[in-house]
GUMARKOL-481850 format. One line per 10 residues: their letters; for each residue x, y, z of N, C-alpha, C. Coordinates in Angstrom, 1 decimal. Example, Ala and Ser with C-alpha at 12.3 -4.5 7.8 and 13.67 -1.06 7.14 Angstrom:
2
as> 13.2/-5.7/7.8/12.3/-4.5/7.8/13.2/-3.3/7.8  12.8/-2.2/7.1/13.7/-1.1/7.1/12.9/0.0/7.9;
//
This chain:
114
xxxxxxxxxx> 90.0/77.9/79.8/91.1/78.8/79.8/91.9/78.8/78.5  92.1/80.0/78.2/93.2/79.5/76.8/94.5/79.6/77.4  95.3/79.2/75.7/96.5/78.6/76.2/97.5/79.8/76.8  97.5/81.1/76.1/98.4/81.8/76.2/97.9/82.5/78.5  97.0/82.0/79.0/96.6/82.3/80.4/97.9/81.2/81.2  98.2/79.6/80.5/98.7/78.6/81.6/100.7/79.0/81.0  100.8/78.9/82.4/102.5/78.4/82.4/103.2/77.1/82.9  104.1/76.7/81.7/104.3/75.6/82.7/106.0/75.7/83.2  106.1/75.2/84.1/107.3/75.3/85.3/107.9/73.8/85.4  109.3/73.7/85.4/109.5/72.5/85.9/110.2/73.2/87.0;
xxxxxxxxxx> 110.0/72.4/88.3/110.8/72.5/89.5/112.1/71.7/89.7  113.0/71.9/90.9/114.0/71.1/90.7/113.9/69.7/90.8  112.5/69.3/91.4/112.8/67.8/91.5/112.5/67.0/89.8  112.4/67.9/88.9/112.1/67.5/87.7/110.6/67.7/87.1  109.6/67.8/88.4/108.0/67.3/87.7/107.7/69.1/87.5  107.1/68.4/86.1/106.3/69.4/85.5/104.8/69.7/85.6  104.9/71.2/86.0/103.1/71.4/86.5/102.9/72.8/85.8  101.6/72.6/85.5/101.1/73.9/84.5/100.1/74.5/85.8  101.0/76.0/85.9/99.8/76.7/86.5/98.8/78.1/85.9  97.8/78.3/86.5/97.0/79.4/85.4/97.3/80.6/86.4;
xxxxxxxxxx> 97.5/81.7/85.4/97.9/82.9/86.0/96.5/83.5/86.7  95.2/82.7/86.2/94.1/83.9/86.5/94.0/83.1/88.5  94.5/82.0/88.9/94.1/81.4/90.2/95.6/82.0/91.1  95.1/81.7/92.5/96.1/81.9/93.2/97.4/80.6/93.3  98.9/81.4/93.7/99.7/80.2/93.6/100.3/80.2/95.0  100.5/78.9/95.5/101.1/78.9/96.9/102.6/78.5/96.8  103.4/78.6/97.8/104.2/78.3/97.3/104.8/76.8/98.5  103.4/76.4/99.2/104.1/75.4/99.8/102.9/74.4/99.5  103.6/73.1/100.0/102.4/71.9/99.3/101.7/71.7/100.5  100.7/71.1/100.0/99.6/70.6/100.9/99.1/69.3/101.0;
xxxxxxxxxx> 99.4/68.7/102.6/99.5/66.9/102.8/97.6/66.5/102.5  97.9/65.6/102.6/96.4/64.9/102.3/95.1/65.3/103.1  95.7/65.8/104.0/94.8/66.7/105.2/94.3/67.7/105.1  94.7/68.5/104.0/94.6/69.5/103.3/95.6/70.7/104.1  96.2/70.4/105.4/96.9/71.2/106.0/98.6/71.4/105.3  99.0/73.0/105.3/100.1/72.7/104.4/101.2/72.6/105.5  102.6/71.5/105.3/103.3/71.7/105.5/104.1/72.5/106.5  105.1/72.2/107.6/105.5/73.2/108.2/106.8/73.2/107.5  107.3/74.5/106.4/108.6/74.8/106.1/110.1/74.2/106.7  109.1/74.9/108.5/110.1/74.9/109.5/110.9/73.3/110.0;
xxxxxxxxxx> 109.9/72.7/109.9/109.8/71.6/110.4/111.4/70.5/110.6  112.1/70.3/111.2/113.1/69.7/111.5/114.0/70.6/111.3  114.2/72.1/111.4/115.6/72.6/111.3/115.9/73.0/112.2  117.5/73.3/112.1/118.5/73.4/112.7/118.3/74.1/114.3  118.3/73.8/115.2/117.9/74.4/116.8/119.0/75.9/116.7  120.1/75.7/115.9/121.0/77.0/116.0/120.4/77.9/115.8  119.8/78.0/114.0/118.5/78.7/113.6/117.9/79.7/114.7  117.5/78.9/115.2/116.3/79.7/116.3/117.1/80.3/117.0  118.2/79.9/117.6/118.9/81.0/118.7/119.5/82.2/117.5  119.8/82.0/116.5/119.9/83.0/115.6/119.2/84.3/115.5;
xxxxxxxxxx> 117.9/83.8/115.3/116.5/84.7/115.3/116.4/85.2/117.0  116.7/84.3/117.8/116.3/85.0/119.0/116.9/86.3/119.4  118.4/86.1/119.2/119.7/87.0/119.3/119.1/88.0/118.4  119.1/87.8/117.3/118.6/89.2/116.4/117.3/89.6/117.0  116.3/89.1/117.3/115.6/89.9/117.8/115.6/90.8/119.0  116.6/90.1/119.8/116.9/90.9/121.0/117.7/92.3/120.8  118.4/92.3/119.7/119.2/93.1/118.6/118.4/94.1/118.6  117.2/93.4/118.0/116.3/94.8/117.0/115.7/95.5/117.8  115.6/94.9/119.5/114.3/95.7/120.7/115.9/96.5/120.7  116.9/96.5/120.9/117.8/97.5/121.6/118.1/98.9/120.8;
xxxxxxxxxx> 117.7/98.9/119.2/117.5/100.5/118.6/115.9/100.9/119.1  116.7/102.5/119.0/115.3/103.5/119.0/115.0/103.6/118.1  113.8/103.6/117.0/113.4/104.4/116.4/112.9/105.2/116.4  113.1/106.6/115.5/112.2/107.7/115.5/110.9/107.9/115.6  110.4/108.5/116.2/109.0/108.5/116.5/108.8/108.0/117.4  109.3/107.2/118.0/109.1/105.6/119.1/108.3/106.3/120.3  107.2/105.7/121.2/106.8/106.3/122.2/108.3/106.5/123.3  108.1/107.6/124.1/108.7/107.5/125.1/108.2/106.7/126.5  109.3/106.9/127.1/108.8/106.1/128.7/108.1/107.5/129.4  107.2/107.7/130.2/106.6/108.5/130.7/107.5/109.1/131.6;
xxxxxxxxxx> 108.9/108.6/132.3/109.6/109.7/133.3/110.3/110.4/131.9  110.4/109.7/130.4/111.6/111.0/129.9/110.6/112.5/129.1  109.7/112.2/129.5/108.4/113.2/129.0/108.2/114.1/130.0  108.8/114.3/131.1/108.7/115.4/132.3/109.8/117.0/131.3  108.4/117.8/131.5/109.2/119.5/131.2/108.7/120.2/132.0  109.3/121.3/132.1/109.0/122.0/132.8/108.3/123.3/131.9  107.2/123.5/133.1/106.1/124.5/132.0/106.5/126.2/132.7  106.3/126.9/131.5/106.9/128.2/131.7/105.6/129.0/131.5  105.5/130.4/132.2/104.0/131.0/132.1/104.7/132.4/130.8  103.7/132.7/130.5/104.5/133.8/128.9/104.9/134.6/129.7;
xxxxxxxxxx> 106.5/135.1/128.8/107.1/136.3/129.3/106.6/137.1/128.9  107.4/138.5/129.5/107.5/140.0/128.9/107.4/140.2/127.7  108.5/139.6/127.3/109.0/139.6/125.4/108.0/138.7/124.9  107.4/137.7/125.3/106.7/136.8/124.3/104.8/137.5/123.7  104.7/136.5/122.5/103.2/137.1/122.6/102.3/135.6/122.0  101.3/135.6/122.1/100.8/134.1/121.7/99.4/135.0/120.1  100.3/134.3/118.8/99.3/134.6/117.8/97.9/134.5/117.5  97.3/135.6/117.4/96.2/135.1/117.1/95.2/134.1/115.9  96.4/133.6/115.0/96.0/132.7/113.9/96.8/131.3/114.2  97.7/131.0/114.9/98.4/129.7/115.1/98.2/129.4/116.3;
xxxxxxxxxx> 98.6/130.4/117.0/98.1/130.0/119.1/99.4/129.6/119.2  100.4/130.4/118.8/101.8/129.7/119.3/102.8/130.9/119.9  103.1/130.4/121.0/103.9/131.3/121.8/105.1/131.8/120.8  105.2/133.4/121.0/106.5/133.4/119.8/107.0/134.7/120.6  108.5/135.3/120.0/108.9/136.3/120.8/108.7/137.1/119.8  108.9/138.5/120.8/108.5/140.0/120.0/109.1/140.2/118.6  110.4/139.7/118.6/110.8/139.7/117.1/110.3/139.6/115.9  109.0/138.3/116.4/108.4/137.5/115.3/106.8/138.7/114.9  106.5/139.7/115.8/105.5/140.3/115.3/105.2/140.5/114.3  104.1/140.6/113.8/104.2/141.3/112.3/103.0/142.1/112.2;
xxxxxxxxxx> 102.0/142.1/113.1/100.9/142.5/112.9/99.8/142.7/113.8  99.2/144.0/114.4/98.2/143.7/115.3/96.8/144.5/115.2  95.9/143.7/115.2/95.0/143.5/114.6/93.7/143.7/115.4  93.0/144.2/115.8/91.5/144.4/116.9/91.9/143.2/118.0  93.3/143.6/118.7/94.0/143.3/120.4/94.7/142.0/119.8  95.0/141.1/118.8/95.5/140.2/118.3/96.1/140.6/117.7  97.0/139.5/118.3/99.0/139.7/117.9/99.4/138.6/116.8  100.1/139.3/115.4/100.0/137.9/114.5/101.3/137.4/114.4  102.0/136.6/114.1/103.7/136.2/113.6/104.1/136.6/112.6  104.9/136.5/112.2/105.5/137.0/111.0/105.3/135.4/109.7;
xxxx> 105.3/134.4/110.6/104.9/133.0/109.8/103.9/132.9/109.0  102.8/133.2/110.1/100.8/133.9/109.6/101.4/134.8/108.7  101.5/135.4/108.9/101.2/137.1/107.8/102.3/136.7/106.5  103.1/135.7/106.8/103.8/135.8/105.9/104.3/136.5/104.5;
//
């Protein structure tokens, strides 16, 4: 590797280590076992009830989009009125207002025909 590829870092405990930008860098160490470290390991039990609370937090917003529960998805289905007509380029129920064009027995919107 050349030189202008390595960096060297001192951390706060003082030791100096050169790492190369072309390899991956971790950022936790790894015991003899080759298993790394648990971060977590001896902290604070408050901690966790911290996280718990907040997560109970975060289930209580809706977000947009979010599925619904299947009772708040009940509508009521209507059969086409008098006034309405269903387009022949979109297939969407619209009222008479919206005509704009009728065409060999096909009714178009004013949206379509734009």
């Amino acid at each position: 590797m050349a030189a202008a590829e390595h960096k060297t870092a001192v951390h706060s405990k003082g030791a100096t280590m050169t790492t190369g930008y072309q390899q991956p860098r971790t950022n936790q160490r790894v015991n003899r076992t080759g298993a790394a470290k648990n971060p977590h390991r001896g902290a604070n039990p408050r901690d966790t009830l911290i996280d718990i609370a907040e997560a109970e937090l975060a289930e209580a917003y809706e977000l947009p989009g979010a599925e619904l529960a299947p009772d708040e998805l009940e509508l009521e289905i209507l059969a086409q009125q008098a006034d309405e007509f269903t387009c022949g380029s979109c297939f969407l129920v619209r009222h008479r207002s919206q005509l704009a064009r009728e065409k060999n027995d096909l009714l178009f919107c004013s949206d379509c025909e734009g």
